[in-house]
N, C-alpha and C positions, 0 to 999 in steps of 0.2 A: 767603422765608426761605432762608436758603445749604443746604447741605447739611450735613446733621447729624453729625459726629464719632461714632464709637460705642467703646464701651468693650471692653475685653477679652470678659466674659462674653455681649457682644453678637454675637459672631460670624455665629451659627448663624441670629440675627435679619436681621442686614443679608443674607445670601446668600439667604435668600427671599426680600426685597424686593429683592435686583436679578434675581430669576429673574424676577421679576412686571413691575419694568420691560422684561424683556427681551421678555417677550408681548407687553406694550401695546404695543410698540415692532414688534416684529411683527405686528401688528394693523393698525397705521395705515398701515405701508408697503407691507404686500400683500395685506392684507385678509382675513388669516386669520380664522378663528373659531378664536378661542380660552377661549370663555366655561368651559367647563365646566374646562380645565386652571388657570384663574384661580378659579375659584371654589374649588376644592381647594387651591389656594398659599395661597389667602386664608385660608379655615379653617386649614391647618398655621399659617400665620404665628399667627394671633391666640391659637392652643391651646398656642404654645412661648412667646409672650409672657406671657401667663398664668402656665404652670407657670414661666418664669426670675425674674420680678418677684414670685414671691408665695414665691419661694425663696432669695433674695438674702441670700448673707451679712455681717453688721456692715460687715466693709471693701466690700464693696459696696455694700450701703447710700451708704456715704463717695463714692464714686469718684461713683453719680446727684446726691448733692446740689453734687458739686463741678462736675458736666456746665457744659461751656462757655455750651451754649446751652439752659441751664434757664433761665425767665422772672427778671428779675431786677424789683426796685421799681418801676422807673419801664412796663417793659410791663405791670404788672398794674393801675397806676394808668391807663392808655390805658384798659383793656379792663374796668376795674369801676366808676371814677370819670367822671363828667363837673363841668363849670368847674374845673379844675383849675390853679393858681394857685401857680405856687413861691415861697417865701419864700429870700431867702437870709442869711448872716452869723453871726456870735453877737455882733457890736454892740461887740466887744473887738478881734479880733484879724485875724481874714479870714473867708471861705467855705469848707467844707471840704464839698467835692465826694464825699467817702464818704458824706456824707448827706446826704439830701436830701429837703424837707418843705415843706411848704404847705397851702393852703386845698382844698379837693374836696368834691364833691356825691356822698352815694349814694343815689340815690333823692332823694325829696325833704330828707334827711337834708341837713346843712351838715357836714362833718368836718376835724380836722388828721390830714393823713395824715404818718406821717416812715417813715423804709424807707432801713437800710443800701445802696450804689448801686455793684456792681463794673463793669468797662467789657466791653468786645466784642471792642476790641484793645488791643494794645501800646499806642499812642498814649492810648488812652480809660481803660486799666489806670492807664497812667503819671497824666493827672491827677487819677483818682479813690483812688489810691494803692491798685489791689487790693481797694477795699471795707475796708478795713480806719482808723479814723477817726483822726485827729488827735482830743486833748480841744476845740478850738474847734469841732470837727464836734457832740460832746457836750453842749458850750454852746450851740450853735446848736439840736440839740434839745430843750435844756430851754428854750429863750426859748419855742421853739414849742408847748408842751406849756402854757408858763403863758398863755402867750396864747388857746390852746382854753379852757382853767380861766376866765381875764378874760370869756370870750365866750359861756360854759356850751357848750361846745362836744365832742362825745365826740373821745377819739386812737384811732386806727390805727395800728402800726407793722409793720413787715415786715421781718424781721430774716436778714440773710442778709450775714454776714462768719466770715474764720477766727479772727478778733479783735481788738483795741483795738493802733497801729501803735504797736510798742516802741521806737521811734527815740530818741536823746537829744535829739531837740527837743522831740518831745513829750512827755517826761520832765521837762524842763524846764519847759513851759510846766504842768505841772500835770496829766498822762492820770491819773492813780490819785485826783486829788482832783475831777477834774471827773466821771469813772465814779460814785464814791462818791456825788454828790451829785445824779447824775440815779437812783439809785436810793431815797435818801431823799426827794427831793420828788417821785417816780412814785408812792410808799408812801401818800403823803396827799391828792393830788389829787384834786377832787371831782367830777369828769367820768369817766365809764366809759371805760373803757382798756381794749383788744383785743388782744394780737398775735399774727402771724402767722410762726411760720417756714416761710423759704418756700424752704432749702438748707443752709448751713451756718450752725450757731450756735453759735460758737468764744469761752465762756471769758466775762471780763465783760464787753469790747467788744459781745457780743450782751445780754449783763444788762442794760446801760445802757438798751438801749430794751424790754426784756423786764417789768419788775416791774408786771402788768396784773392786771385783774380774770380774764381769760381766757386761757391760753396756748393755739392753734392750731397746729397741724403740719401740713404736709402731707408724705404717705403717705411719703416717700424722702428727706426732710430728716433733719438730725440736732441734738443738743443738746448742747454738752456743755462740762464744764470745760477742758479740753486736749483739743489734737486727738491722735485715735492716733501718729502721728508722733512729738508734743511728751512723751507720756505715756511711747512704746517708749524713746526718748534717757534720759528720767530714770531708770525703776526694769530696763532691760535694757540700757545701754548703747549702746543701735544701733535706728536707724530702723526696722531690718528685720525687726523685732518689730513692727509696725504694725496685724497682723493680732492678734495676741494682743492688744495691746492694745485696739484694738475693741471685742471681746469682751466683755471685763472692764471697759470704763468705760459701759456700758447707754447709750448713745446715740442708740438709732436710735426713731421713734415710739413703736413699740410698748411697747416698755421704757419710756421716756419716759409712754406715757399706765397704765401697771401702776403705774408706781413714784407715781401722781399729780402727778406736775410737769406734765404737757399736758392739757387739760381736751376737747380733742379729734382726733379724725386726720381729716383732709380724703382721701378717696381722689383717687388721680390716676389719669390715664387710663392704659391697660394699654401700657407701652414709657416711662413716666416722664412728668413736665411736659416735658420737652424735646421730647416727643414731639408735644405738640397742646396749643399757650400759649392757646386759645381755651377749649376745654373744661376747663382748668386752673383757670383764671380763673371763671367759671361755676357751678365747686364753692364758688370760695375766698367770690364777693361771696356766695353763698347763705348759707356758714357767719355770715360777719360780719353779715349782714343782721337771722339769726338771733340770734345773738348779742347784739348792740348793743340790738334791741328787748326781751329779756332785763331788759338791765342799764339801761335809760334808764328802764325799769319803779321801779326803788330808788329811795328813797331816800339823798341823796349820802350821809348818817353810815352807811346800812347798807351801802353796797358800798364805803366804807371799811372799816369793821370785819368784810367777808367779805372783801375783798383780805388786809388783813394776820393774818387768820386763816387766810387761803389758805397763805402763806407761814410764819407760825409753825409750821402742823400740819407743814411736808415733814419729813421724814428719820425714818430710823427704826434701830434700832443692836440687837442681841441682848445682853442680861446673860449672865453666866460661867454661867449656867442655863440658856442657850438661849430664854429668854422673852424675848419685844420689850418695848422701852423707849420714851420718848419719841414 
């Protein structure tokens, strides 16, 4: 794996870990003993990753789910699925490489796995357009979704975009009508449906694969209708409010699993998933594994009528009394 980018509040982390390379490296060239000065870098490092990840604020939260080299769809399908099987097209118009979805094994389990897809670079950015889908990207996941349903088969999704791609093409070709309509027939599907956020979940382009029996998070992902950016431009005029807006639009898990929209937090390992895509992974197939056997337990009319009771019961508003409503 290349070497990992680190973020502003990372500082203080990366310069132990190159004091630590710098023993090892001293070690192997002259042979020092350096056991006991490593073994104290090592506790300080792991005792300031701790106290900075478990103290991260809203916008930072944002900045780990945005991390370049945080696991994206298709590394978590390597590392939890086997026979894995892509499907491509939505059978109208083309492939849209923002999503991406096929056949997979978990466990003895048969599954459709579908999972937002951003790229690595430039080059891979450019065809997958950012993670952010075309509506035939859309249409592609609902083919996939009815064809699990055809085959009794459970969905996994993995939702990781900053949103649905506002272009006028794909305004034209229908994004608000094909959104709308992977969220009506996610509603009544009779196969258990899982998803995962596994970074940024920006607005309805993340809905579209989101409307599940179970929503999962992991620890440093976010959820949310706008991103802080999109939210500081409208009600303060300037991006530069970014950080307020964080705040105030309850984003990040925790919020997320208080307010009841996430039914659970997957922990990550201490310095983010960016930091170790193995034990990442590890958490996430445990959670689904759990999960899945949950809900394969229903009967289909019951884990319909707990989905779309799931989603009737969210929100909650105070009367001029101060009493919660709704």
């Amino acid at each position: 794996m290349a070497t990992v980018p680190h973020l502003e509040f990372e500082r203080d982390i990366v310069e132990i870990q190159g004091q630590i390379e710098k023993l090892l490296d001293l070690a192997e060239d002259r042979g020092v003993d350096v056991s006991a000065d490593l073994e104290a870098l090592r506790g300080k490092l792991e005792a300031l990753k701790e106290d900075t990840y478990n103290n991260l604020r809203p916008i930072e939260q944002v900045q780990v789910a945005r991390h370049p080299r945080r696991p994206y769809t298709l590394d978590y399908i390597e590392r939890i699925f086997t026979d894995w099987m892509e499907l491509h097209g939505d059978r109208a118009f083309r492939d849209d490489e923002a999503i991406v979805g096929g056949w997979a094994r978990l466990g003895g389990r048969s599954i459709m796995v579908v999972g937002h897809q951003k790229g690595r670079d430039m080059k891979e950015n450019l065809r997958r357009n950012f993670g952010m889908p075309h509506p035939e990207g859309y249409r592609k996941a609902l083919r996939l979704f009815r064809l699990a349903e055809k085959f009794g088969r459970p969905v996994v999704t993995f939702i990781d975009t900053p949103g649905a791609y506002p272009g006028i093409g794909a305004e034209e070709r229908g994004q608000a009508e094909a959104i709308a309509m992977n969220l009506r027939e996610m509603a009544r599907l009779r196969v258990p449906l899982v998803s995962v956020v596994i970074g940024e979940g920006g607005s309805g382009g993340a809905l579209a694969l989101g409307v599940t029996d179970r929503i999962l998070m992991l620890e440093h992902s976010i959820y949310s209708v706008i991103s802080p950016e999109g939210c500081a431009a409208i009600l303060w005029r300037s991006a530069e409010h970014r950080e307020k807006a964080a705040d105030a639009l309850k984003i990040t898990s925790s919020n997320l699993l208080t307010l009841g929209v996430a039914d659970e937090v997957i922990d990550e390992p201490r310095g983010g998933a960016h930091s170790d895509w193995d034990a990442t992974a590890r958490s996430v197939e445990e959670a689904l594994d759990r999960h899945l056997a949950e809900l394969t337990a229903l009967e289909p009319e019951e884990r319909i009528r707990r989905r779309q009771g799931k989603y009737e019961a969210m929100g909650r508003w105070a009367s001029e009394d101060g009493l919660p409503e709704g």
